[in-house]
C-alpha positions in Angstrom: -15.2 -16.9 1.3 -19.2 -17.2 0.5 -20.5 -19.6 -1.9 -21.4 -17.0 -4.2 -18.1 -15.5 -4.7 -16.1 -17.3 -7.4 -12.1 -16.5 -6.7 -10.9 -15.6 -10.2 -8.2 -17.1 -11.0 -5.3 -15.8 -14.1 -3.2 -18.9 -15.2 0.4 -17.7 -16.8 2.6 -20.9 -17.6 4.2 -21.6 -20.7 3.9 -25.3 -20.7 0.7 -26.1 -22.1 0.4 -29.7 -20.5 1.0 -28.2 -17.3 -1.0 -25.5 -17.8 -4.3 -27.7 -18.2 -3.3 -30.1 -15.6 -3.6 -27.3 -13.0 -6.9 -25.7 -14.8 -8.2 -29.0 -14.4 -7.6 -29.1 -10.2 -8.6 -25.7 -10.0 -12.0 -26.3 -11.9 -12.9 -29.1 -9.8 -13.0 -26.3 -6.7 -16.9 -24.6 -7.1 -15.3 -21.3 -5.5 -12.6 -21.1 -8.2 -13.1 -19.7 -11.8 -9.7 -19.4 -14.2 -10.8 -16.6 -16.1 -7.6 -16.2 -18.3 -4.3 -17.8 -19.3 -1.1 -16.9 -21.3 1.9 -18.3 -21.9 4.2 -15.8 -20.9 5.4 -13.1 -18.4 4.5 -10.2 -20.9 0.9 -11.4 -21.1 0.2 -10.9 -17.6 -0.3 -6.6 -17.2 -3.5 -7.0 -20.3 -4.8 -10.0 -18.8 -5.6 -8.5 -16.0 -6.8 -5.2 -17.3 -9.0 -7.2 -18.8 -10.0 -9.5 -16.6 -9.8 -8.3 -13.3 -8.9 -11.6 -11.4 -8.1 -11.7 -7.5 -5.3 -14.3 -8.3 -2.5 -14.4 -10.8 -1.0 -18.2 -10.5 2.2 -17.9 -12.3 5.3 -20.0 -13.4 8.9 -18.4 -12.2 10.8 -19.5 -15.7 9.2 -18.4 -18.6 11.1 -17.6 -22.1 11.0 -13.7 -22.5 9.4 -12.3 -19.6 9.9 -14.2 -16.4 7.9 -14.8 -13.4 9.3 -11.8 -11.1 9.7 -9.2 -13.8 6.2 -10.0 -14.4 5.5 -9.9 -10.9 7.0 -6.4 -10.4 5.7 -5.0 -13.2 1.9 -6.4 -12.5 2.0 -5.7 -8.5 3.1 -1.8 -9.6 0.2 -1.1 -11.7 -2.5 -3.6 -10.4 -1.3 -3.7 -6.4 -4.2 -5.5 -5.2 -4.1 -8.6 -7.5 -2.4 -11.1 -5.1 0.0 -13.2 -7.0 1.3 -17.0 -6.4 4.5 -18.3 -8.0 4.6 -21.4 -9.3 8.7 -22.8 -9.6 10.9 -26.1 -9.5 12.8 -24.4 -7.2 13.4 -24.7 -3.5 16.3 -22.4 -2.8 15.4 -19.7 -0.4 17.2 -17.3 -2.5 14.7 -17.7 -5.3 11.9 -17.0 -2.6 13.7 -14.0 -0.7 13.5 -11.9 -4.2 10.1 -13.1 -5.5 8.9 -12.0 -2.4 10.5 -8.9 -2.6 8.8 -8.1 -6.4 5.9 -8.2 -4.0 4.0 -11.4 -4.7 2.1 -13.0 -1.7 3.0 -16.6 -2.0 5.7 -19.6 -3.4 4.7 -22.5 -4.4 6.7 -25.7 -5.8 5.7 -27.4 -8.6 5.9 -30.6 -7.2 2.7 -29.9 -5.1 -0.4 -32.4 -4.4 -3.5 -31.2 -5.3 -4.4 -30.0 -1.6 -1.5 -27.5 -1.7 -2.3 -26.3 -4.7 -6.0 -25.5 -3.6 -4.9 -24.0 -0.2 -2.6 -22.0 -1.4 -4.7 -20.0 -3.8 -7.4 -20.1 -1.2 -4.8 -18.7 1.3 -3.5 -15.6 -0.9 -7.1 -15.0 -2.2 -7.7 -14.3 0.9 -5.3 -12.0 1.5 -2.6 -14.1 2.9 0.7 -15.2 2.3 1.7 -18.7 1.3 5.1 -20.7 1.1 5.5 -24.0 0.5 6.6 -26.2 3.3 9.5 -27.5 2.1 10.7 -24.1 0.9 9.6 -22.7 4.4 11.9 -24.7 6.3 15.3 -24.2 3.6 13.9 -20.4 4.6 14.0 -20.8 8.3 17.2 -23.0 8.6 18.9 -19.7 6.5 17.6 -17.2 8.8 18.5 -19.1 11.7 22.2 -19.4 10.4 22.3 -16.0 9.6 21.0 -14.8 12.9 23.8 -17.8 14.6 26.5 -15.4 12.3 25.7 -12.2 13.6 24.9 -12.9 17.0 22.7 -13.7 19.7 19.5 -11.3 17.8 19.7 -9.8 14.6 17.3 -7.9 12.3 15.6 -10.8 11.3 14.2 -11.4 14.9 15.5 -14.9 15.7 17.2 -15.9 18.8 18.7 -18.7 20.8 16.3 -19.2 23.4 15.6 -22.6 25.3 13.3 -25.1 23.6 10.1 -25.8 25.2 6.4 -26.9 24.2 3.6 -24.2 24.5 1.5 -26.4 26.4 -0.4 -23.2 27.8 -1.7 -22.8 24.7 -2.1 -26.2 22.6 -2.7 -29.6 23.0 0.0 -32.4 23.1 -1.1 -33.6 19.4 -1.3 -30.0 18.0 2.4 -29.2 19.3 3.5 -32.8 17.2 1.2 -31.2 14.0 3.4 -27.6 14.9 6.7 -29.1 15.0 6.0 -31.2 11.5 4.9 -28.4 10.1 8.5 -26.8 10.9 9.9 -29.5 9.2 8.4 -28.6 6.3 5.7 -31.5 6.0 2.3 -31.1 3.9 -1.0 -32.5 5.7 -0.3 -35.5 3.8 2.8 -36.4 5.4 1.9 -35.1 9.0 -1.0 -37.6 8.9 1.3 -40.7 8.1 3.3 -40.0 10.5 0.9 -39.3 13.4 -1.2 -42.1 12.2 -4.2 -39.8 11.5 -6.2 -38.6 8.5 -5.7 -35.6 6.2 -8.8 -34.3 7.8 -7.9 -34.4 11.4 -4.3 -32.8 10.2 -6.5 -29.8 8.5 -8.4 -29.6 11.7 -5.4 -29.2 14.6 -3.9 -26.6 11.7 -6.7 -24.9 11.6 -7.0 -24.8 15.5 -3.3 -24.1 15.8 -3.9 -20.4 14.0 -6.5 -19.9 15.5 -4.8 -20.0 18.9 -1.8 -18.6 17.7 -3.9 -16.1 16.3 -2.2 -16.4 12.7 -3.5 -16.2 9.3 -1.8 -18.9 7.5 1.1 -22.1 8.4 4.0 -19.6 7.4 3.1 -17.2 9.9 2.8 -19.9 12.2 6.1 -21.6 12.0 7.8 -18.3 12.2 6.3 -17.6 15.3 7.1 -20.9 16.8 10.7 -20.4 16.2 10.8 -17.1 17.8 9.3 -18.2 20.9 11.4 -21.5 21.2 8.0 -23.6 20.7 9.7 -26.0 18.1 13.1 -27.3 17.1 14.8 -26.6 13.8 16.9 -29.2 12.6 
């Protein structure tokens, strides 16, 4: 993204303390501009229309119209805004159907500021983003499902014998890609490797680019299928 491209940004949440504490984060970013904010799933479709944002950031529990009815209704007449959920929760079958009212990523709202920033950079992008935690409650359901209905099912996971890809990444960034399949944020890979957030960001961003993926989701995924990682 060039410097002189601001990402326009459409805030929806209807807690207004919340609301300014992520306007605040988001400001801070020179590439970011919130444009607009509401309150509620039904102020979404004229915000838009009137503002033309590349990003709708917006809270899943909202008192008349919710988060994926507003979803829905915004991705079928706008279906190039991306939109990011915001929710408190971390079950997979709240992400399986917002995903399906066609929004592009899932983020918890216990998030650090760095999650919050990549993840709108991510789906502004053109991306998809899940949060890590709620990536691997995702991946541990798929992989029982898949364990239920046999050796390969539809959802493309199979048993297959557990080994490092060492023909493709270093020693380090196969630690980084198994963390990350645990569902750790760069924080908490670089406490337990010992290293900084910015070396962390750096062995991600070489692991998809060897991979050849577009975001960590992507990644993990991948991993799994090819029996580069273990899931607990």
């Amino acid at each position: 993204m060039e410097n002189e491209h601001k990402l326009k940004i459409i805030l929806i949440d209807d807690h207004q303390l919340f609301r300014e504490g992520v306007k605040r984060i988001l400001s801070m970013e020179e590439n970011f501009e919130v444009v607009a904010e509401g309150s509620d799933g039904s102020d979404v479709v004229d915000l838009v229309r009137q503002n033309q944002p590349d990003v709708v950031l917006m809270d899943i529990n909202m008192p008349n119209v919710n988060g994926m009815e507003a979803t829905k209704s915004l991705v079928e007449t706008f279906p190039n805004v991306k939109v990011l959920i915001l929710s408190i929760h971390d079950d997979e079958t709240y992400v399986t159907a917002v995903l399906k009212t066609g929004a592009s990523g899932y983020l918890l709202k216990e998030m650090d500021t760095e999650a919050l920033i990549e993840a709108v950079k991510v789906v502004g992008d053109g991306g998809a983003y899940i949060h890590p935690k709620v990536t691997h409650n995702l991946i541990n359901e798929y992989r029982r499902l898949a364990s239920d209905n046999g050796p390969e099912t539809e959802i493309g996971f199979r048993e297959v014998e557990y080994r490092r890809p060492l023909h493709l990444l270093t020693r380090r960034e196969c630690e980084v890609l198994q963390l990350m399949t645990d569902g750790k944020s760069n924080r908490s890979i670089g406490e337990a490797l010992y290293i900084s957030e910015k070396t962390v960001k750096n062995h991600v961003s070489n692991i998809l680019q060897k991979m050849s993926m577009n975001d960590r989701t992507q990644a993990v995924v991948d991993a799994i299928k090819n029996g580069w990682v273990k899931v607990n």
